[in-house]
C-alpha positions as CSV (number, residue, x, y, z in Angstrom):
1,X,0.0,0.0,0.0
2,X,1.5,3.5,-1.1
3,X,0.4,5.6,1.7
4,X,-0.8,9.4,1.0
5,X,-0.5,12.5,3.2
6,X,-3.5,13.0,5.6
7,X,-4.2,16.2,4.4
8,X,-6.3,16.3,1.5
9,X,-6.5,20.0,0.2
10,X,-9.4,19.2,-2.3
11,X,-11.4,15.7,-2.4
12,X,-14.3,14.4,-4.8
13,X,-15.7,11.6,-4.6
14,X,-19.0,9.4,-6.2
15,X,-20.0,5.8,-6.1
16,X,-17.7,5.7,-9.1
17,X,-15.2,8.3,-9.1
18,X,-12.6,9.5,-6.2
19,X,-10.5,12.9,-7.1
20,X,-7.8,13.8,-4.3
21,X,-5.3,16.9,-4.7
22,X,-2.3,17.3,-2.0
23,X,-0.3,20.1,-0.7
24,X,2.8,18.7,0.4
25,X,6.7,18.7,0.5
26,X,8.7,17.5,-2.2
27,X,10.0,14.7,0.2
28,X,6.8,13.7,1.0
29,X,5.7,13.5,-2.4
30,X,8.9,11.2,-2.9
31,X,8.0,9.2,-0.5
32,X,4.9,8.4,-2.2
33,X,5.8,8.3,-5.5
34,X,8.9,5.7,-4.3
35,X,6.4,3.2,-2.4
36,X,3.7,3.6,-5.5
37,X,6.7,3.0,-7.7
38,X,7.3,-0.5,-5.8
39,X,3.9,-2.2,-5.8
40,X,4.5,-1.4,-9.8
41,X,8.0,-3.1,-9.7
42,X,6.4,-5.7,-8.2
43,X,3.1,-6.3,-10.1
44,X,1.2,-5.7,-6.9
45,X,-2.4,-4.0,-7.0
46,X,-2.4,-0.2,-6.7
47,X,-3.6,0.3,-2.5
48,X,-4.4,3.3,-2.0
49,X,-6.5,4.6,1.2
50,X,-7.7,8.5,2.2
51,X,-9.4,10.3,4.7
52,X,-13.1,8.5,3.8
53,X,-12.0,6.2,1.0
54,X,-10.3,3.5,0.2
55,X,-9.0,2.2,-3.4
56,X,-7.5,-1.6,-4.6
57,X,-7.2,-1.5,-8.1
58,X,-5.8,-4.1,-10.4
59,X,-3.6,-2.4,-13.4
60,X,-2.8,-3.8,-16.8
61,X,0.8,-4.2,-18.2
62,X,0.7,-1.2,-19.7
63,X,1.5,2.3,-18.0
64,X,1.3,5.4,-19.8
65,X,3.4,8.0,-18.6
66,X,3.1,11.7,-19.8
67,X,5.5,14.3,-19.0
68,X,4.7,18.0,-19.4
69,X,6.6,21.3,-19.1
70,X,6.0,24.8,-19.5
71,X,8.9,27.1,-19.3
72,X,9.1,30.6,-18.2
73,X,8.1,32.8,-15.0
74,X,5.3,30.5,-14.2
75,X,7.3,27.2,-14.9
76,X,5.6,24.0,-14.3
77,X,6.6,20.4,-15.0
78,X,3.4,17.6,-15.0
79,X,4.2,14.1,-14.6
80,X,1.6,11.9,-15.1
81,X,1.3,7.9,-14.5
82,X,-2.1,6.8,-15.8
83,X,-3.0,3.0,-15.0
84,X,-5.9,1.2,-17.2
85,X,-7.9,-1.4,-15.2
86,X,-6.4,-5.0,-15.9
87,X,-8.9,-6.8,-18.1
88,X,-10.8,-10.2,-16.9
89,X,-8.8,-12.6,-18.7
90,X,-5.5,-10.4,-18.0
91,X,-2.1,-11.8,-16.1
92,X,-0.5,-9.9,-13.1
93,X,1.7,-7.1,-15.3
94,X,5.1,-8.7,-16.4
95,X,8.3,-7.7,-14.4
96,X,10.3,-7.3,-17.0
């Protein structure tokens, strides 16, 4: 389970759909994005738990990873791992 901060600054969420946004330090958000990037090295389901919700979700082999950055006063680099559900008939993602 990658755990998240316990201070949501923004959180929607639906019987289907669960937004989150986080202010936090860059060595927090390392943290995270170091345990998230181990359940992926080892094929485990995404865990993810919040305030008042809780996610397991089962990921497919492919990850698609999108990298933006605007340059300039108001400079901003995006990274962004997107995860497609795992179909029915679908392995465990490969490890390599």
């Amino acid at each position: 389970m990658a755990d998240l901060p316990t201070d949501e600054t923004d959180v929607t969420s639906t019987d289907d759909y669960t937004e989150a946004e986080y202010e936090l330090s860059a060595a927090d958000a390392g943290d995270f994005l170091v345990e998230l990037g181990e359940l992926l090295q080892a094929g485990d389901n995404v865990t993810l738990s919040g305030d008042d919700w809780d996610l397991d979700f089962a990921y497919g082999d492919t990850v698609e990873l999108e990298i933006e950055h605007v340059d300039g006063a108001d400079g901003e680099l995006e990274i962004e791992v997107e995860l497609s559900a795992a179909s029915d008939d679908e392995s465990p993602p490969s490890l390599g």
